[in-house]
N, C-alpha and C positions, 0 to 999 in steps of 0.2 A: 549571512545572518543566521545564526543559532538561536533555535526557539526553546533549545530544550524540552523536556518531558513536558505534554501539555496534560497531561491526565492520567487517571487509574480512577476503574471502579470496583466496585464490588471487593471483594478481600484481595486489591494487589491481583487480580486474574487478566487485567490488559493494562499497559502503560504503551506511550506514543511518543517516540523521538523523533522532533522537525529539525532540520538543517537547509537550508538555503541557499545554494548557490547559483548568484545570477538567474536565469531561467528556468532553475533546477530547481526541486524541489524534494528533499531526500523524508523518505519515513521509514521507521524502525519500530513496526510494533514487535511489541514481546510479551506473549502469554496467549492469552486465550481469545478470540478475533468470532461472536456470535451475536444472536440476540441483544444480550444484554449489555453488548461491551462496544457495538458497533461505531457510535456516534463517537466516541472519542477519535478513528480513522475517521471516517467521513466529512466529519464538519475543519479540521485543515487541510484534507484535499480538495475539498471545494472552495476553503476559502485561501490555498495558493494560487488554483488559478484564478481567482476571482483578482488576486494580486498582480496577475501576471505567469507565474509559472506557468510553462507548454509540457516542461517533459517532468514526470511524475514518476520520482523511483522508489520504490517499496522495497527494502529490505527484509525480506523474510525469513533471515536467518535465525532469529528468535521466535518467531511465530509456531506455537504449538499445537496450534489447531482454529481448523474455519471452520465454519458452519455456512449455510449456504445465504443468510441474510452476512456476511463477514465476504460473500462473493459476489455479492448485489451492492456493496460499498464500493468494491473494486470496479466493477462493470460499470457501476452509474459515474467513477471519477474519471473512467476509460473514456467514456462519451463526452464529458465536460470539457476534457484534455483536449480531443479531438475535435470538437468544436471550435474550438483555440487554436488550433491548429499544432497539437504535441502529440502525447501519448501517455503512458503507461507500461512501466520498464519494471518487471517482478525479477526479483535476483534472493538465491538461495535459498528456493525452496525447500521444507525438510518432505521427506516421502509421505507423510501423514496429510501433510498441506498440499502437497502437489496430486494426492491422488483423488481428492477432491476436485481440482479444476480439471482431470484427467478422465473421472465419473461425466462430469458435465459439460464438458466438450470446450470448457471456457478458455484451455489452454491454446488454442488454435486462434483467441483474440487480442491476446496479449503478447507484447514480446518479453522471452523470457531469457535470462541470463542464468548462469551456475553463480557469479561473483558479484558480489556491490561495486567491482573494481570494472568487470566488462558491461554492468551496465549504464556506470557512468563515462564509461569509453564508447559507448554503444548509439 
C-alpha cells in the first residue's frame, strides 16, 4: 500500500513519503526534519505500527537536516517499534544528518544502513 506524500508544512521545508510493505513500513522524508516540521514524521510512524508495522525504514536520503526534536521523533518511534517487537532501520544518511545522531550518541541505537536497498534487505 502506497500512501503517498502525507504532508508539507511551512514553505514546502518537509514533505513525507509512506510506502507499505507487508510489515514494512518505508519513509522518505525530504527537507527539513525540526520543530516545526516534526509531526508530519511522527504521527505515521506511530500510526504504522499502531497498524501493524514492526520494522520502520527511514530513508534519509533526502533529509537535509535534523534538529534534535526531528531525533526525538525517531527515538520515541524506535521504542514503539520495539515495543512491537520490530525496530528502526535509518538508511542513507547525508553527513550533515548523520552527525547529529554521531554528537548525540543516538547512532549506537539505531540500525543503520548506507542504502534503502540494505536496509530493506536488512
Amino acid at each position: 500500500m502506497d500512501r503517498g506524500v502525507v504532508g508539507t508544512t511551512g514553505r514546502d521545508r518537509l514533505s513525507v513519503a509512506v510506502q507499505q510493505q507487508g510489515h514494512c513500513a518505508i519513509f522518505t522524508p525530504a527537507g527539513e526534519l525540526d520543530h516545526h516540521t516534526a509531526e508530519l514524521l511522527r504521527e505515521p510512524m506511530e500510526r504504522s505500527v499502531d497498524e501493524g508495522c514492526t520494522k520502520l525504514v527511514v530513508d534519509c536520503s533526502k533529509l537535509e537536516f535534523c534538529d534534535s526534536t526531528g531525533l526525538n521523533v525517531l527515538l520515541g518511534a524506535r521504542l514503539k517499534a520495539e515495543a512491537a517487537g520490530g525496530g528502526v532501520h535509518l538508511a542513507g544518511l547525508r553527513p550533515v544528518v548523520a552527525r547529529v545522531f554521531e554528537i548525540t550518541g543516538a547512532e549506537a541505537v539505531f540500525t543503520v544502513h548506507d542504502t534503502l536497498a540494505e536496509a530493506l534487505a536488512g
